[in-house]
C-alpha positions as YAML, in Angstrom:
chain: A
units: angstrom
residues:
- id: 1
  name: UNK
  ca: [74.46, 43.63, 128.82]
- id: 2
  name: UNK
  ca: [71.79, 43.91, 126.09]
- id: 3
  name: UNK
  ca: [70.68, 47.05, 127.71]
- id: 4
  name: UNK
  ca: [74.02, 48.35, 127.85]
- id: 5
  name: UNK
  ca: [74.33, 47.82, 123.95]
- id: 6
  name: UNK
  ca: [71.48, 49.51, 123.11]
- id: 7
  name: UNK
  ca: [71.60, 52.93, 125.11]
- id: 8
  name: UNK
  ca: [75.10, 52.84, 123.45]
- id: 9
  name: UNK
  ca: [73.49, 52.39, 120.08]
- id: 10
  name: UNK
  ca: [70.84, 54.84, 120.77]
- id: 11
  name: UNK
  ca: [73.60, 57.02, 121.82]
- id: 12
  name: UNK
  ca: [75.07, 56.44, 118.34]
- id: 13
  name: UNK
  ca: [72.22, 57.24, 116.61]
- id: 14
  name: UNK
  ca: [71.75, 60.81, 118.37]
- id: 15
  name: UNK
  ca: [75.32, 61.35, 117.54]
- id: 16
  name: UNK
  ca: [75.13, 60.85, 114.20]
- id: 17
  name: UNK
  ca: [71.70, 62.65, 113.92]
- id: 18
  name: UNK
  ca: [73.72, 65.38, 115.03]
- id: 19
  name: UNK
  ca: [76.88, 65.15, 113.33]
- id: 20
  name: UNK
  ca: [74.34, 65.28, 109.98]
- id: 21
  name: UNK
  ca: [72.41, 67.73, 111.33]
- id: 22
  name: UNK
  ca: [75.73, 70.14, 111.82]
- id: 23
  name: UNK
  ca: [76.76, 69.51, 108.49]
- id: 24
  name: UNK
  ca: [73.53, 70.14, 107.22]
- id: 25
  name: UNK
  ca: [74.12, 73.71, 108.66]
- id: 26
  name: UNK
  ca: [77.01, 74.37, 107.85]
- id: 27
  name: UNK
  ca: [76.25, 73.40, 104.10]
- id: 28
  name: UNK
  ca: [73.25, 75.64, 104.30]
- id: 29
  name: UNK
  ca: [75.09, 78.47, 105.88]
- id: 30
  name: UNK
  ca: [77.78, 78.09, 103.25]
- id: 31
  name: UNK
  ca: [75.48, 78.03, 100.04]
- id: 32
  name: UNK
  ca: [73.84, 81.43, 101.47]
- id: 33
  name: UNK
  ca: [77.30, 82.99, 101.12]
- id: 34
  name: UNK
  ca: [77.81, 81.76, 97.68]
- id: 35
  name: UNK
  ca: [74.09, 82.76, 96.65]
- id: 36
  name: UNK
  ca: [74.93, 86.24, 98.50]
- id: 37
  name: UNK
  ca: [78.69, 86.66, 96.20]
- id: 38
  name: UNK
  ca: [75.97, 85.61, 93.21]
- id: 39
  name: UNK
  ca: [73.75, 88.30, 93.56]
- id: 40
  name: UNK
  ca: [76.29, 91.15, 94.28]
- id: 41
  name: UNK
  ca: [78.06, 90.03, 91.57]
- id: 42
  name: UNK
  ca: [75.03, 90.10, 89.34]
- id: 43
  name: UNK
  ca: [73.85, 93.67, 90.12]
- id: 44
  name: UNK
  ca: [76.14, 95.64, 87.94]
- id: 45
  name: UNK
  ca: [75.24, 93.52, 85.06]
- id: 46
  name: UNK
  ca: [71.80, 95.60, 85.72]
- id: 47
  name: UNK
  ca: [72.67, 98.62, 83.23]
- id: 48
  name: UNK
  ca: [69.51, 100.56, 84.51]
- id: 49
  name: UNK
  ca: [70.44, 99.77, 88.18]
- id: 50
  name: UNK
  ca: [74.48, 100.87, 86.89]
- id: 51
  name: UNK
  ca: [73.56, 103.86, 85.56]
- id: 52
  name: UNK
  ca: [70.92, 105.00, 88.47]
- id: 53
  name: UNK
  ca: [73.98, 104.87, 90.98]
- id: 54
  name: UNK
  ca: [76.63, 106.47, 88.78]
- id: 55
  name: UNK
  ca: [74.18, 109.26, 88.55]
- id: 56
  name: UNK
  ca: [72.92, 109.69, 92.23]
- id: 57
  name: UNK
  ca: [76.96, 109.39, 92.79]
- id: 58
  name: UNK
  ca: [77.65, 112.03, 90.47]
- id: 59
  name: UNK
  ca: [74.82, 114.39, 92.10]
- id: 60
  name: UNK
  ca: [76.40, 113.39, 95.42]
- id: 61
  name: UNK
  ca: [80.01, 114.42, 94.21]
- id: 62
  name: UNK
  ca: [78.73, 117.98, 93.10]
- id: 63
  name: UNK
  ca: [76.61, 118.26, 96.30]
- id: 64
  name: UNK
  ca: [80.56, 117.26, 98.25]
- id: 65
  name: UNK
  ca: [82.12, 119.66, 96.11]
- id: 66
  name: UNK
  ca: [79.94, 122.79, 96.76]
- id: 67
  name: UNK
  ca: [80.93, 121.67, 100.35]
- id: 68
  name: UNK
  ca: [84.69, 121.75, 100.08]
- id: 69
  name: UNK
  ca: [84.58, 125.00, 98.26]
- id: 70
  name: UNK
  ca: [84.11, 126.49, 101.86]
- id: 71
  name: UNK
  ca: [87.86, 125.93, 102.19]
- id: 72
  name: UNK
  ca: [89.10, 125.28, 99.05]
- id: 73
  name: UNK
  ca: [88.11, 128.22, 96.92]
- id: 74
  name: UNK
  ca: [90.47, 131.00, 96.51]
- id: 75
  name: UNK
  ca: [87.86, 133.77, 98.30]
- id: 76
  name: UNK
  ca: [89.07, 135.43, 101.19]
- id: 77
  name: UNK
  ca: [89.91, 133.85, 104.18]
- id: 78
  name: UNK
  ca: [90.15, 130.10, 102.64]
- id: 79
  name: UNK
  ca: [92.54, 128.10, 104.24]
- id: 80
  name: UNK
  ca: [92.78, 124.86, 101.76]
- id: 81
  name: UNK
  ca: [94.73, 124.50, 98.50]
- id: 82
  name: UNK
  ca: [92.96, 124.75, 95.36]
- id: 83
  name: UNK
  ca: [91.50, 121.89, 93.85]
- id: 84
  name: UNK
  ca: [90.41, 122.80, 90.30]
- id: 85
  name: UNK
  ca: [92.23, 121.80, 87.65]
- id: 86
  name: UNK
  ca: [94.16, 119.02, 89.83]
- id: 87
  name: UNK
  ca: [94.47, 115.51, 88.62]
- id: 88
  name: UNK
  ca: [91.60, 113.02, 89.59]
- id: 89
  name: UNK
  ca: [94.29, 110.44, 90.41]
- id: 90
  name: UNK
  ca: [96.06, 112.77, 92.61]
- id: 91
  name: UNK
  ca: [92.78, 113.75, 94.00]
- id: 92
  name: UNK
  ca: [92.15, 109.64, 94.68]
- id: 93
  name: UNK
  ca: [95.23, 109.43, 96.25]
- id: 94
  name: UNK
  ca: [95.25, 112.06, 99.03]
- id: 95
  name: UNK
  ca: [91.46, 111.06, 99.31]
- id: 96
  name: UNK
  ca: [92.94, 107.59, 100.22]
- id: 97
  name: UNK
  ca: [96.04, 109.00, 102.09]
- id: 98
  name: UNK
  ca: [93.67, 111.26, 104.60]
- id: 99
  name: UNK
  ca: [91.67, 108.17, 105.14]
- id: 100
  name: UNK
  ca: [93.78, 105.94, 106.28]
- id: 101
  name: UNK
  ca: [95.18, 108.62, 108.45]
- id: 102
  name: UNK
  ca: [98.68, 108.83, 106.41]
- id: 103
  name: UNK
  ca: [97.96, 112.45, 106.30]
- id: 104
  name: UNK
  ca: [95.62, 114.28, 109.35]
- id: 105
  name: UNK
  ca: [96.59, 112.45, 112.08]
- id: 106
  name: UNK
  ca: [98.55, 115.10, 113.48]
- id: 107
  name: UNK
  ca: [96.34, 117.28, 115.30]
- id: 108
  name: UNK
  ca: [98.52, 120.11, 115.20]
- id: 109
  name: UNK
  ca: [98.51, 120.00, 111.96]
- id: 110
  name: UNK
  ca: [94.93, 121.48, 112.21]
- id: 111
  name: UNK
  ca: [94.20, 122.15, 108.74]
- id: 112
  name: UNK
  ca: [95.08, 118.19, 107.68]
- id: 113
  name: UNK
  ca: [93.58, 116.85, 110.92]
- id: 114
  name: UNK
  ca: [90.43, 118.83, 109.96]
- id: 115
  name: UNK
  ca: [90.66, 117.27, 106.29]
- id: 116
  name: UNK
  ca: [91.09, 113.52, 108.01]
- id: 117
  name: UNK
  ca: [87.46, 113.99, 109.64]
- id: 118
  name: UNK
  ca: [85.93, 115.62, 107.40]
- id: 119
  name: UNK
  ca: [87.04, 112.56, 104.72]
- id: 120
  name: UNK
  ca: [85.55, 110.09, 106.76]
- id: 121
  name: UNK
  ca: [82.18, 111.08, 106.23]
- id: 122
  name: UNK
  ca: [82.05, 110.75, 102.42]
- id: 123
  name: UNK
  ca: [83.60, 106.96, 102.78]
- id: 124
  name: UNK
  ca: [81.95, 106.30, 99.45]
- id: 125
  name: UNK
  ca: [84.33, 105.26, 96.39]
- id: 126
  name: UNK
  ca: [81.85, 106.03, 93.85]
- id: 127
  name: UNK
  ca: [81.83, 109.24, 94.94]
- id: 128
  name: UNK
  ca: [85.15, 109.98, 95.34]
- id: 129
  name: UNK
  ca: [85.63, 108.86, 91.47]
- id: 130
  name: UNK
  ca: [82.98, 111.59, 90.27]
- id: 131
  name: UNK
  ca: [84.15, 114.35, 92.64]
- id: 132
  name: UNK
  ca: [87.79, 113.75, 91.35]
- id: 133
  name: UNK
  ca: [86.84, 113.89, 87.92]
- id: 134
  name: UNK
  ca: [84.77, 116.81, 88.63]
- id: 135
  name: UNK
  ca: [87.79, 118.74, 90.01]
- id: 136
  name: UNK
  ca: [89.85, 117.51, 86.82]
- id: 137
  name: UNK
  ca: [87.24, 119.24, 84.59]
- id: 138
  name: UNK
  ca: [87.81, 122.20, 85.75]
- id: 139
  name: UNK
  ca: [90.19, 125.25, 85.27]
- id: 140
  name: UNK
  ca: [92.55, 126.49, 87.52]
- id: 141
  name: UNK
  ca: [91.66, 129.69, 89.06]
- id: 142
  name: UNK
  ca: [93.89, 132.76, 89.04]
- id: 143
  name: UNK
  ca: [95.37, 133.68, 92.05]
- id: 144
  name: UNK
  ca: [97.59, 136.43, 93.67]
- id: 145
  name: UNK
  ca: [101.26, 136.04, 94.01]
- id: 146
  name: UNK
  ca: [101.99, 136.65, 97.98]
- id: 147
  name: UNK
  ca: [105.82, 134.72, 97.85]
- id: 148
  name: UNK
  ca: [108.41, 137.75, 97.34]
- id: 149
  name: UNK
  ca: [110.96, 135.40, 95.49]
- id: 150
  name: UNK
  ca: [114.46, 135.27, 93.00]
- id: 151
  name: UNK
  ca: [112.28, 133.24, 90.10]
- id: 152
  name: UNK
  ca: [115.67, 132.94, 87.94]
- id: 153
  name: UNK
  ca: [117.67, 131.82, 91.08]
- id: 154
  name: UNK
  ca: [114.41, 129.08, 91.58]
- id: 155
  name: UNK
  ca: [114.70, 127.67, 88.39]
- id: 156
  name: UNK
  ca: [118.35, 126.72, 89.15]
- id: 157
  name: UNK
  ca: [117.01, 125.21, 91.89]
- id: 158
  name: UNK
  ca: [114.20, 123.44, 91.05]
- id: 159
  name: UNK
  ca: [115.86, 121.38, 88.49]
- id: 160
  name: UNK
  ca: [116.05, 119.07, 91.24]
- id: 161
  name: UNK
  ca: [112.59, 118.79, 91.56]
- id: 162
  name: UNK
  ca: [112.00, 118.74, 87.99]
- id: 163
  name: UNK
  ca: [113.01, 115.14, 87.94]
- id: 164
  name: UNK
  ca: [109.77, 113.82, 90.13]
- id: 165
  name: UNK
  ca: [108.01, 117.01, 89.31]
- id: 166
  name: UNK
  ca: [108.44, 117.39, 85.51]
- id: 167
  name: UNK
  ca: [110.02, 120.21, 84.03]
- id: 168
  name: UNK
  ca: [107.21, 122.78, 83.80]
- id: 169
  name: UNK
  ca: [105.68, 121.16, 87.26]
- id: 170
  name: UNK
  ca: [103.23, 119.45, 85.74]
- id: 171
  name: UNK
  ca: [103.26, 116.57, 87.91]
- id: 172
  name: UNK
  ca: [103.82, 113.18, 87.32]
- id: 173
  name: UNK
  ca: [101.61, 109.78, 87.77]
- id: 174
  name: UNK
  ca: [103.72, 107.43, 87.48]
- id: 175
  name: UNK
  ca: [105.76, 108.36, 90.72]
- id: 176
  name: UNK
  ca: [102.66, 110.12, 92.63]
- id: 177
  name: UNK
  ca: [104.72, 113.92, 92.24]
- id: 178
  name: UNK
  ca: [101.37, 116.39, 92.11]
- id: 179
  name: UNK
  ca: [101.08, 119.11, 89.58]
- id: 180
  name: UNK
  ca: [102.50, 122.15, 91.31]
- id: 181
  name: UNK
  ca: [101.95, 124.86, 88.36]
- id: 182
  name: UNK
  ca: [97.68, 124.64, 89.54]
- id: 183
  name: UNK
  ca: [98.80, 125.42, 93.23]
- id: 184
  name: UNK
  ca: [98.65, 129.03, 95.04]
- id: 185
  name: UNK
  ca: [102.53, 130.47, 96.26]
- id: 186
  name: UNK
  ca: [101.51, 130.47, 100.18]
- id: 187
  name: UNK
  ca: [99.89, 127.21, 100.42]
- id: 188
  name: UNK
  ca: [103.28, 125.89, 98.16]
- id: 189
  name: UNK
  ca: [105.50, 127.47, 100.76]
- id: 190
  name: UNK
  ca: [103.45, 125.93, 103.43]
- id: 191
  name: UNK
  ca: [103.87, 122.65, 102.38]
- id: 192
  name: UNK
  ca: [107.25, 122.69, 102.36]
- id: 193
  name: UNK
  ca: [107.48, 124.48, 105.88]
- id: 194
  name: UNK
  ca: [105.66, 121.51, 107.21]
- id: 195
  name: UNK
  ca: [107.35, 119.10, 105.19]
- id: 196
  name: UNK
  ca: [110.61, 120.81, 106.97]
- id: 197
  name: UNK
  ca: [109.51, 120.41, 110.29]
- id: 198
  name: UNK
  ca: [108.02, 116.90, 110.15]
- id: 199
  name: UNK
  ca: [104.23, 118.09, 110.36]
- id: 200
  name: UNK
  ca: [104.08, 116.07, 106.65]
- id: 201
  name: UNK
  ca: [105.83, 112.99, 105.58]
- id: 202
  name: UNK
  ca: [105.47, 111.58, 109.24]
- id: 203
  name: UNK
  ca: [103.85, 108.75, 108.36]
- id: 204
  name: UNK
  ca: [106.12, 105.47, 107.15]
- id: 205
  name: UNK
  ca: [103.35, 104.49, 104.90]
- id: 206
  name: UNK
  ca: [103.68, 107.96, 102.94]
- id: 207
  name: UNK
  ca: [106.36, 106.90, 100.58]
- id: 208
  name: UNK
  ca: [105.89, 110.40, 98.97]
- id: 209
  name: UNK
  ca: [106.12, 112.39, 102.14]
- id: 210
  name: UNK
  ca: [109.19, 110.53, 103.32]
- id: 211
  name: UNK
  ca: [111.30, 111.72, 100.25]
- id: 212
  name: UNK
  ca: [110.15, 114.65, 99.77]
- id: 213
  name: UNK
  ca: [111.05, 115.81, 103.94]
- id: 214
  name: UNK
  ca: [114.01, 114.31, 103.61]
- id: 215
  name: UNK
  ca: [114.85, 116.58, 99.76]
- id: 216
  name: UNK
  ca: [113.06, 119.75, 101.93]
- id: 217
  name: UNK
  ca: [115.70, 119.47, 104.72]
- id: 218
  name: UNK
  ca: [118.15, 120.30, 102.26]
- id: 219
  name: UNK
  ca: [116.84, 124.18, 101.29]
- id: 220
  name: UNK
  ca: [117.07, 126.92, 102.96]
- id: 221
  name: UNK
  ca: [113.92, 129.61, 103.48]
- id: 222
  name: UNK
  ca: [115.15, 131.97, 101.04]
- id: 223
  name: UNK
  ca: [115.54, 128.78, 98.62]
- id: 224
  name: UNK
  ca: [112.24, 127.56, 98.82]
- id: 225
  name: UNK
  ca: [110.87, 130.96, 98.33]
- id: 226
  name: UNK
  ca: [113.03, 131.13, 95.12]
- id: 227
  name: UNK
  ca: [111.61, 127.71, 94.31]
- id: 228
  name: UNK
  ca: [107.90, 128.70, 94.86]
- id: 229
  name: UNK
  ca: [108.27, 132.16, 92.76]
- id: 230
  name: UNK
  ca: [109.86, 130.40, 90.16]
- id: 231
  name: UNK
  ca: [106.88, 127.74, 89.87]
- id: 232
  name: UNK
  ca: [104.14, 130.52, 90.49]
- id: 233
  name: UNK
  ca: [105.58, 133.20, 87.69]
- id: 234
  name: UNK
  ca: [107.13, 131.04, 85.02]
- id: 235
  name: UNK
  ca: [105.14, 127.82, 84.51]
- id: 236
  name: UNK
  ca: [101.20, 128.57, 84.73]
- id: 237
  name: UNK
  ca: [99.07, 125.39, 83.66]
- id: 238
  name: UNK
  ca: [97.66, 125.47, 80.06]
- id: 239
  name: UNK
  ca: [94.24, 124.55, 81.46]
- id: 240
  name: UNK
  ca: [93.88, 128.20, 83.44]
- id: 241
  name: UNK
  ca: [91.62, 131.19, 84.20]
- id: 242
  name: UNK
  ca: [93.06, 134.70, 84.01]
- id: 243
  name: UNK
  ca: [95.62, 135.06, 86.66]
- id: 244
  name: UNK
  ca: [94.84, 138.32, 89.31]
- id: 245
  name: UNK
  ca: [97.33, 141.07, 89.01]
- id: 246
  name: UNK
  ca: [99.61, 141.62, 91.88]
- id: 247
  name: UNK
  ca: [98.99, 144.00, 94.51]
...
């Protein structure tokens, strides 16, 4: 019987050396997380260490943007809207939509399915806040007018668009409606084509996309040609380069 008692006790004892020694883990594993938050929260109180990223992001963003002007400038043969002169939120948010894969996951939709990979190599916030700001900076280019168009018929009909779009198409934040006056006439007419025929707006997450296929659907061709030559030939953005004369 004694014996019996004390392999229990001893049994006991190795159990509750245990039990301690489990919660003596898990305490330690615990205060590594909290000393980990500490010091991530405590590195942008480093100003030096601030500043040193801000600026290798900011060389970063100009080193992206030389890249995207492979597709995005308006030179020959470029098959990507203009970004100069766009809005850095807007900018942020298509970043954000391509991502996720609310835009470019259509692959024959090559030009946005392109856009979705390419995105998914410069993952990098930081970046993505200089390079939009960059693109804000800058003026929007001149471009030729390819859209053969009623501009006076389009302004009837874009007063419908006016109310997400603004009056003069300058966009507005508040409801995610891009600037339109920055944009070139095909890749505007383009857009809409694909908004039309469900190659953008797919996506239930793209709030934007949704209302605008379903507002699309209700044009014909020859109206959103009207639409597009009235945007491209009445309402240029203030912030602008010399527009090319038509051919």
């Amino acid at each position: 019987m004694i014996w019996l008692i004390a392999v229990h006790w001893g049994m006991v004892r190795k159990m509750r050396g245990f039990a301690i020694h489990q919660i003596f883990r898990s305490g330690m594993s615990q205060l590594k997380r909290v000393v980990s938050c500490v010091a991530l929260l405590m590195v942008p109180l480093n100003p030096t260490l601030a500043e040193s990223q801000i600026s290798r992001a900011s060389t970063r963003a100009s080193e992206v943007y030389d890249s995207c002007m492979v597709c995005h400038s308006n030179r020959e043969m470029q098959r990507g809207p203009i970004l100069d002169g766009l809005p850095s939120w807007y900018v942020m948010h298509q970043l954000s939509k391509f991502k996720q894969g609310i835009r470019g996951a259509k692959e024959q939709n090559k030009s946005e399915f392109l856009m979705h990979s390419v995105v998914k190599q410069y993952d990098n916030p930081i970046v993505w806040k200089e390079l939009a700001a960059h693109i804000e900076s800058l003026p929007a280019p001149g471009h030729l007018k390819l859209i053969r168009g009623n501009p006076e018929r389009g302004k009837v009909l874009f007063a419908v668009c006016s109310s997400c779009h603004g009056a003069q198409g300058q966009g507005n934040q508040s409801l995610k409606a891009p600037p339109l006056n920055v944009q070139e006439d095909w890749y505007l007419m383009e857009q809409l084509r694909k908004y039309q025929t469900g190659m953008r707006g797919y996506d239930l997450r793209d709030i934007e996309g949704r209302l605008m296929q379903s507002m699309v659907r209700l044009y014909s061709l020859q109206d959103l040609k009207d639409i597009v030559a009235f945007i491209t030939r009445t309402v240029p953005p203030k912030n602008t380069e010399e527009e090319i004369s038509e051919p």
